[in-house]
RONUTI-425874 format. One line per field, with one value per residue (C-alpha): x, y, z; residue in three letters. Coordinates in steps of 0.2 Angstrom, whole numbers, plus 5000, padded with zeros to 4 digits. Layout:
BEGIN
px = [X|...]
py = [Y|...]
pz = [Z|...]
r = [ala|...]
This chain:
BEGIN
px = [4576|4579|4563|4571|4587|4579|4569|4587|4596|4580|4578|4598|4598|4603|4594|4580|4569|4553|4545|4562|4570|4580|4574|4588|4576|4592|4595|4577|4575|4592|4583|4567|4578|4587|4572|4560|4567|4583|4573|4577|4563|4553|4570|4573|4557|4557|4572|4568|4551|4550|4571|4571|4551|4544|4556|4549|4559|4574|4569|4584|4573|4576|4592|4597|4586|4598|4613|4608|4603|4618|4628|4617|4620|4639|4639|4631|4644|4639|4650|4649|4637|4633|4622|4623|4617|4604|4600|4591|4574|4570|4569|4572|4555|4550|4534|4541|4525|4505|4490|4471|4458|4439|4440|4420|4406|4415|4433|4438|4456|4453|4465|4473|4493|4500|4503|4520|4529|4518|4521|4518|4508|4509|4507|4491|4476|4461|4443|4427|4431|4427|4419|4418|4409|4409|4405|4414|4425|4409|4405|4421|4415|4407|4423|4434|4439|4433|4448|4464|4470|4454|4455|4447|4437|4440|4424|4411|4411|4415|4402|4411|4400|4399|4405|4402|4415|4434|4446|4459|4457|4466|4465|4453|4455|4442|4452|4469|4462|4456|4474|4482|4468|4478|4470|4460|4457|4463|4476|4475|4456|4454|4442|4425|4421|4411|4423|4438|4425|4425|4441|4445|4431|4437|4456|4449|4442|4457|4465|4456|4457|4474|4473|4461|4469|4488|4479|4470|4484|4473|4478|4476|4467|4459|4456|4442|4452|4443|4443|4436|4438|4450|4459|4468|4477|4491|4502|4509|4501|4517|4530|4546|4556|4564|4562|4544|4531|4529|4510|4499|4498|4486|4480|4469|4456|4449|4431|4423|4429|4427|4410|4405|4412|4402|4387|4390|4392|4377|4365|4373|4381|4395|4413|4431|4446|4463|4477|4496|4509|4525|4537|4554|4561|4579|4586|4589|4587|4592|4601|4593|4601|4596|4606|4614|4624|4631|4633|4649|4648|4661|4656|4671|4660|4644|4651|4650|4630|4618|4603|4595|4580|4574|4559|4557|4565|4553|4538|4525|4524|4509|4514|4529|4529|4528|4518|4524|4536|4547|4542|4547|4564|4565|4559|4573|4585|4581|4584|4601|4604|4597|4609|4622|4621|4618|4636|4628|4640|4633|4638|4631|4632|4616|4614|4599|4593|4584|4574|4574|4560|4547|4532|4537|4536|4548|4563|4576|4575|4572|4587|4599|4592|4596|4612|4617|4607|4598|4589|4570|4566|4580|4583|4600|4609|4623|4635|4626|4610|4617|4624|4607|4600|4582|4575|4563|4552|4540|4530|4512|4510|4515|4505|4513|4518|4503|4513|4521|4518|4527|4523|4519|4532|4527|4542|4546|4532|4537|4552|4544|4530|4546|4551|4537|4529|4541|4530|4512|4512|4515|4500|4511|4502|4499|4511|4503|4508|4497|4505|4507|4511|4516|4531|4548|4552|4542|4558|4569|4552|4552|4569|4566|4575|4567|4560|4542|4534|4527|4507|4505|4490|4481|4477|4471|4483|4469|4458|4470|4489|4491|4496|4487|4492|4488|4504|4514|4524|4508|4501|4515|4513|4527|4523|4520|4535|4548|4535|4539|4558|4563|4550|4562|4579|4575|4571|4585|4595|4590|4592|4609|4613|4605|4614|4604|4598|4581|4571|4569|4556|4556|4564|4551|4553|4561|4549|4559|4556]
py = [5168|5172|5160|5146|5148|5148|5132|5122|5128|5121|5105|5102|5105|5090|5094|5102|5107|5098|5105|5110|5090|5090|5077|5072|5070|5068|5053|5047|5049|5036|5023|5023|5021|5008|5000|5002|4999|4985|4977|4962|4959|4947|4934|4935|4930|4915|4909|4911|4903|4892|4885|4885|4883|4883|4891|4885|4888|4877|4867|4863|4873|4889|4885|4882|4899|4907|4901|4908|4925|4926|4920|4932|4948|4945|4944|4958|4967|4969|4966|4956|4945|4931|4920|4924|4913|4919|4902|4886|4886|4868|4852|4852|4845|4840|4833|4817|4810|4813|4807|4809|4799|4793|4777|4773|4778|4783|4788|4807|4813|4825|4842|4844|4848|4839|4854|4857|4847|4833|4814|4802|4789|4769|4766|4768|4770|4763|4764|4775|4792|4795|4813|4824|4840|4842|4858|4854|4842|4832|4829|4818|4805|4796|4790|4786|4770|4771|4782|4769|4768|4780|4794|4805|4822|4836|4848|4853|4856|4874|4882|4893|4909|4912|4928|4943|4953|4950|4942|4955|4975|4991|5004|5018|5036|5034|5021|5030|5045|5034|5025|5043|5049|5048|5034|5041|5023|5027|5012|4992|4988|4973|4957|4956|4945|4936|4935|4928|4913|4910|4909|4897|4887|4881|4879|4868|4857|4857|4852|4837|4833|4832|4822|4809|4810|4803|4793|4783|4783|4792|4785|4802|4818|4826|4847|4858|4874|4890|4897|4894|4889|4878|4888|4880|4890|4877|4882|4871|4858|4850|4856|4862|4855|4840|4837|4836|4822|4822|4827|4814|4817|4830|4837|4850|4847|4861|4866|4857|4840|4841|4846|4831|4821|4826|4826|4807|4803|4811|4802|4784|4784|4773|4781|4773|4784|4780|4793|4791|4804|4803|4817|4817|4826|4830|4821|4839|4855|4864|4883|4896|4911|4929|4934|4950|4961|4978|4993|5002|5021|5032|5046|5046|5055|5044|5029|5018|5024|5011|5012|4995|4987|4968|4957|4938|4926|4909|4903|4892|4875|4871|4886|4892|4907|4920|4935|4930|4934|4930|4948|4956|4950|4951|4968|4973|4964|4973|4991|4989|4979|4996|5007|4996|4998|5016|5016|5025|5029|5032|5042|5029|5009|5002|4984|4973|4959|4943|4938|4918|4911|4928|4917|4909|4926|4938|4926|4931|4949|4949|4938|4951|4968|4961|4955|4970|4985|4981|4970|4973|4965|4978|4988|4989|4996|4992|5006|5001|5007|5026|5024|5016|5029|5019|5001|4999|4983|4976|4961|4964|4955|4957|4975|4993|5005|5018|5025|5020|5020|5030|5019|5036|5045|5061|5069|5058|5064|5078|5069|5053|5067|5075|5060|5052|5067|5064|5046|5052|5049|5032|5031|5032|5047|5041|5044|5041|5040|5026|5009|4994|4978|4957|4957|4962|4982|4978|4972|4986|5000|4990|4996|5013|5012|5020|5004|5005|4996|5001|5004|4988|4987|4971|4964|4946|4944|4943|4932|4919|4919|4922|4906|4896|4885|4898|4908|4905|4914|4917|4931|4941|4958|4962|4981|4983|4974|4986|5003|4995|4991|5010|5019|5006|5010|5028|5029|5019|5031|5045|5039|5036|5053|5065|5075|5070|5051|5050|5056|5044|5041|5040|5027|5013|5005|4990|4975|4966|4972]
pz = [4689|4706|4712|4702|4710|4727|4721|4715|4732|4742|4732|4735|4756|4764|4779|4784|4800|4803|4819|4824|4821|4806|4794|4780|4763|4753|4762|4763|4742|4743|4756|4745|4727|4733|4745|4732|4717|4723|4737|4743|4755|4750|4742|4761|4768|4754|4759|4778|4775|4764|4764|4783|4789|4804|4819|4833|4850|4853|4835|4822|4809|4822|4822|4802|4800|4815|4806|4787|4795|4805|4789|4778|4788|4785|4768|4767|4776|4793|4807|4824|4816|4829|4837|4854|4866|4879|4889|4892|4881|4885|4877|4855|4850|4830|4822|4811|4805|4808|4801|4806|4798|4800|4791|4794|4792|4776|4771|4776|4779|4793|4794|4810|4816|4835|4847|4850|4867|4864|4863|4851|4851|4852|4835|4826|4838|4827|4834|4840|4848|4865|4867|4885|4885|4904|4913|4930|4939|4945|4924|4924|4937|4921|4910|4925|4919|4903|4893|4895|4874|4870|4855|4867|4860|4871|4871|4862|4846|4841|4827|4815|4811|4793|4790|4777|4779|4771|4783|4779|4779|4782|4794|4789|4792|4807|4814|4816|4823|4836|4840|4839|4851|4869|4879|4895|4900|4918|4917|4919|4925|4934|4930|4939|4953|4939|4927|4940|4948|4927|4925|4941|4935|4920|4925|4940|4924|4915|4929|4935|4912|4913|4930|4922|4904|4911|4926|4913|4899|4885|4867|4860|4862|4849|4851|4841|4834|4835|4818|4802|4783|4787|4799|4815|4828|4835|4849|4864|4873|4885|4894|4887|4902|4902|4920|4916|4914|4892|4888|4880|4860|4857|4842|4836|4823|4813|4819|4802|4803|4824|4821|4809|4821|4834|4826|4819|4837|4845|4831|4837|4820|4822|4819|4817|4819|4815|4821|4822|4829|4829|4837|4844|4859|4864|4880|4888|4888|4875|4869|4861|4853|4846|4829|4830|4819|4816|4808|4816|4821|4814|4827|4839|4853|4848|4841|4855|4857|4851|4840|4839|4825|4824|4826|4833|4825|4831|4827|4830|4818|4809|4795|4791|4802|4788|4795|4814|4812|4797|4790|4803|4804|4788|4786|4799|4787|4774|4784|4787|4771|4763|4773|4770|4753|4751|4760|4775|4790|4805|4819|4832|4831|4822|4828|4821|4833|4830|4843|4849|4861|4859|4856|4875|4883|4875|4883|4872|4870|4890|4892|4882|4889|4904|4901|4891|4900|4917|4927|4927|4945|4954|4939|4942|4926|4915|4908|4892|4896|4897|4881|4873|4859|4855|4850|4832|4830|4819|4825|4819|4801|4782|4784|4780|4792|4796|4810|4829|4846|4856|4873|4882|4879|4874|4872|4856|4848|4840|4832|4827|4818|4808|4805|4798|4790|4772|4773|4772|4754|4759|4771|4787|4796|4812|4831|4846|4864|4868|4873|4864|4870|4866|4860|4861|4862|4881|4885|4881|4889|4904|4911|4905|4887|4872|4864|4849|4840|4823|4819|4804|4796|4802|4786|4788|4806|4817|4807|4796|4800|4816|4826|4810|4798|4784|4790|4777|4762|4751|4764|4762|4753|4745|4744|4761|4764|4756|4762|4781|4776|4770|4782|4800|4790|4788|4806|4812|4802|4810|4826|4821|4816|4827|4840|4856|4859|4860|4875|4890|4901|4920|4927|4932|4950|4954|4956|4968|4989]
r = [unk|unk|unk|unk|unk|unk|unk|unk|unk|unk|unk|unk|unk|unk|unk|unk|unk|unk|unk|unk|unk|unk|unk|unk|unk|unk|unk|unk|unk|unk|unk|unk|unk|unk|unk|unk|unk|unk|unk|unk|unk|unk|unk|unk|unk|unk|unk|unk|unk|unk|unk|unk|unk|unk|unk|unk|unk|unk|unk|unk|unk|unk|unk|unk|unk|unk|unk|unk|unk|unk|unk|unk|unk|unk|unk|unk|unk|unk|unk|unk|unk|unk|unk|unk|unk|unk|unk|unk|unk|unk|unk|unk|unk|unk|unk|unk|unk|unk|unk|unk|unk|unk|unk|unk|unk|unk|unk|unk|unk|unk|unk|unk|unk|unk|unk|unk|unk|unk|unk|unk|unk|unk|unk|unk|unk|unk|unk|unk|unk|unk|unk|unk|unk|unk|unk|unk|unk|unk|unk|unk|unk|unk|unk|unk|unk|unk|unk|unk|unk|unk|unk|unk|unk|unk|unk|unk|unk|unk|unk|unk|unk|unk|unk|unk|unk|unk|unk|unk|unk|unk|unk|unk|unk|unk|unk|unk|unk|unk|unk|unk|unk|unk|unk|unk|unk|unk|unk|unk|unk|unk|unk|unk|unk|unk|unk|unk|unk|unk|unk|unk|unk|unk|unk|unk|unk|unk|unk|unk|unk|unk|unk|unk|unk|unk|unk|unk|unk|unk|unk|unk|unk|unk|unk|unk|unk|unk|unk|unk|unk|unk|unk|unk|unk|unk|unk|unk|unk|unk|unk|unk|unk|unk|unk|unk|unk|unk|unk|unk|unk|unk|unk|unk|unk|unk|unk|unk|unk|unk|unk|unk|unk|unk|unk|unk|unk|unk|unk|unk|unk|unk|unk|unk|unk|unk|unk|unk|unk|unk|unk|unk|unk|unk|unk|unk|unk|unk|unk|unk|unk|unk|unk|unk|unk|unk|unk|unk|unk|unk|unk|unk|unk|unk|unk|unk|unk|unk|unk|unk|unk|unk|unk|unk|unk|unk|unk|unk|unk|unk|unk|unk|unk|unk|unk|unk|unk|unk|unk|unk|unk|unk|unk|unk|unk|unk|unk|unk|unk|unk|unk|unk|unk|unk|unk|unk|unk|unk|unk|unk|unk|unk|unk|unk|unk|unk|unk|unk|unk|unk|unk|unk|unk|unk|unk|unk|unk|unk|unk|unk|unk|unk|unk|unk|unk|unk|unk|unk|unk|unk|unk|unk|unk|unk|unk|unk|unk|unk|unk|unk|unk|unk|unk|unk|unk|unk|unk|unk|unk|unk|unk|unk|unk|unk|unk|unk|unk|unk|unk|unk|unk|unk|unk|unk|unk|unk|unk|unk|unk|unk|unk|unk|unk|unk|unk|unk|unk|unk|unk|unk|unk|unk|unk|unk|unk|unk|unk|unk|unk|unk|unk|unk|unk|unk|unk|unk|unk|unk|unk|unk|unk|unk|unk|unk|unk|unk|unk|unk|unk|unk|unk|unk|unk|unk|unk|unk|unk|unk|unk|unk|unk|unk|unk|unk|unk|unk|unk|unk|unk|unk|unk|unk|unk|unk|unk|unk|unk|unk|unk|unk|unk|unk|unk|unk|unk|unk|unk|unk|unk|unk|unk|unk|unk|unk|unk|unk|unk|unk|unk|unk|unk|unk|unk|unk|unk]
């Protein structure tokens, strides 16, 4: 009797200690009830993908999307929901119309997508393609003249391997007890001699390209993805600015159809293409935002401390931007939406941030930490950044959590272990103080805030979704989705409630003399 009674009393705690960190597993049995069973995660992502599509910086799809989170997160019943401007992102450029064809030597509609910040072309351009595979400047003397009103080929073609492995997969047991394995790397290794005459090489080709390409007036270039089964990695190929020169329409082409191509041309097989593009830009510049809201502290002491969660809110355009990075913001959504309705009162505020303009180089998470917390190049600091208790992110793919990074700070280890250790059944086993980089908690570690980014299974991110055309709703795992969403809200949650804000470390030095 007496060992049952001891079983109720232990089963009823609230709290308890995990490697001396209190870890509330009442709480956590409520953020998997109603993440689990109520979730709305994937509702969220449809509507963000598939309502709103592609985000791409500056674009009136970034914007409607911005406007239904912000709108979203308020009827939800979170406060200060905003969208709070950060800057100038550049001009507001859309794809209105494309087509790609080979009209002879027989019908084929060919897959391809215009890179984003490029123009449009004079109509339809109708006729054989022009292909350069040049090695060096010198290669280029031999269509000087020759390209004015040309589809022009740019490169050889590229051979997809055929593969026999599966495109997606999970970590294994091996493979985390590597990433939790400390790095002994020695730091950032520089690039051989070798490697930088390379590199210097081929950007004094491109150079003299672009040179050639707008001296000559091309018609229409015409790009080989990297990639395969139909799989095209799209980004930009013009300037944003509008005080710059527009970029000739350029496409990429998926390696199949730029490989048939090629191969009709080098066996003197006539070829006729047609291809039309049709984009718009803005006459200016244009704003871009980050979506914000919150979750009010009740502390009085702690209240006006900050615990922070999100993920980037652009895209790229030739998918809908599911896995990069509509699940992660939706994923963050989905946290605080969880607390929210588990009536959680935090002792410190919880705000949720949706980055704009990451895809450009973390542009709008920069913009706000500096704004609101310090200045990377001086690192002088707000009053804000003393009162900053730790940033979450998730901007790896649609794949659970297996763990975080703690960016080499050793002394949230412990912590993030207690933390994590009621989520092992959940295949989140990993904390390790190596570094990760490329997106946006960089911008909070960079002036010395606690800012992570969770350990995601890869799944297919590497070899399908990311940057492609095949990043849209159907790669989503909904599973994964809600194991990420309770694990970043319970997190967050303890964040919120603990006594101390996380443990910092040293400051980093101010880049400018």
């Amino acid at each position: 009797m007496k060992r049952l009674m001891a079983l109720c009393l232990f089963v009823n705690t609230s709290l308890v200690a995990v490697a001396g960190e209190p870890v509330d597993l009442q709480m956590i049995a409520r953020i998997k009830a109603e993440g689990l069973g109520r979730s709305q995660v994937m509702q969220t992502l449809s509507d963000l993908v598939d309502v709103h599509g592609p985000r791409l910086a500056g674009s009136k799809g970034f914007k409607s999307a911005a406007d239904w989170c912000r709108n979203t997160l308020d009827g939800w019943g979170l406060e200060n929901a905003e969208l709070e401007p950060w800057g100038k992102v550049g001009r507001a450029w859309e794809v209105k119309h494309f087509s790609v064809e080979m009209i002879e030597p027989y019908y084929l509609n060919l897959i391809a997508y215009p890179k984003a910040w490029t123009s449009s072309t004079d109509g339809v351009i109708s006729g054989e393609p022009v292909l350069i595979d040049a090695a060096k400047p010198e290669d280029l003397e031999e269509f000087e003249g020759k390209l004015d009103g040309k589809i022009v080929l740019v490169g050889k073609p590229r051979v997809p391997e055929t593969t026999f492995t599966a495109d997606a997969d999970r970590y294994t047991d091996e493979e985390l007890k590597d990433i939790y394995k400390a790095s002994l790397g020695g730091g950032r290794r520089g690039f051989s001699p070798a490697r930088i005459a390379e590199f210097r090489a081929r950007r004094a080709l491109r150079n003299k390209m672009s040179e050639i390409f707008k001296e000559q007036d091309v018609g229409v270039l015409l790009e080989p993805s990297r990639g395969a089964h139909g799989t095209m990695w799209v980004q930009s190929g013009g300037s944003r600015s509008a005080d710059d020169e527009l970029a000739p329409p350029t496409l990429v082409v998926i390696a199949e159809h730029y490989g048939l191509i090629a191969r009709l041309l080098d066996k003197g097989v006539p070829v006729k293409l047609e291809v039309s593009v049709k984009t718009s830009f803005s006459d200016d510049d244009v704003e871009d935002y980050n979506v914000v809201a919150e979750i009010p502290g009740v502390d009085p002491e702690l209240k006006e401390e900050l615990v922070m969660l999100g993920g980037h809110l652009d895209s790229w355009h030739s998918g809908t931007g599911t896995t990069d990075n509509a699940a992660g913001c939706a994923v963050a959504m989905e946290a605080v939406r969880i607390l929210k309705a588990i009536g959680v009162k935090p002792r410190r505020t919880i705000r949720v941030a949706l980055w704009g303009s990451e895809e450009q180089g973390l542009l709008g998470s920069r913009a706000y930490v500096k704004k609101h917390f310090g200045d990377r190049e001086t690192m002088e600091l707000t009053n804000a950044h003393a009162r900053f208790a730790g940033y979450f992110n998730l901007d790896n793919g649609t794949g659970r959590i297996r763990g975080i990074y703690c960016q080499s700070n050793d002394a949230v280890r412990p912590i993030f272990e207690a933390w994590l250790r009621p989520f092992h059944d959940m295949d989140a086993t990993t904390v390790t103080t190596r570094n990760t980089g490329g997106t946006d908690h960089q911008s909070f570690d960079g002036v010395g805030l606690p800012g992570f980014q969770f350990i995601q299974d890869t799944i297919d991110y590497n070899t399908r979704t990311h940057h492609t055309n095949m990043d849209v709703y159907e790669r989503a795992i909904a599973d994964d989705l809600k194991q990420a969403s309770v694990i970043m809200a319970s997190f967050v949650y303890h964040t919120a409630m603990r006594d101390e804000k996380l443990p910092r470390k040293a400051l980093p030095k101010p880049r400018a003399n």
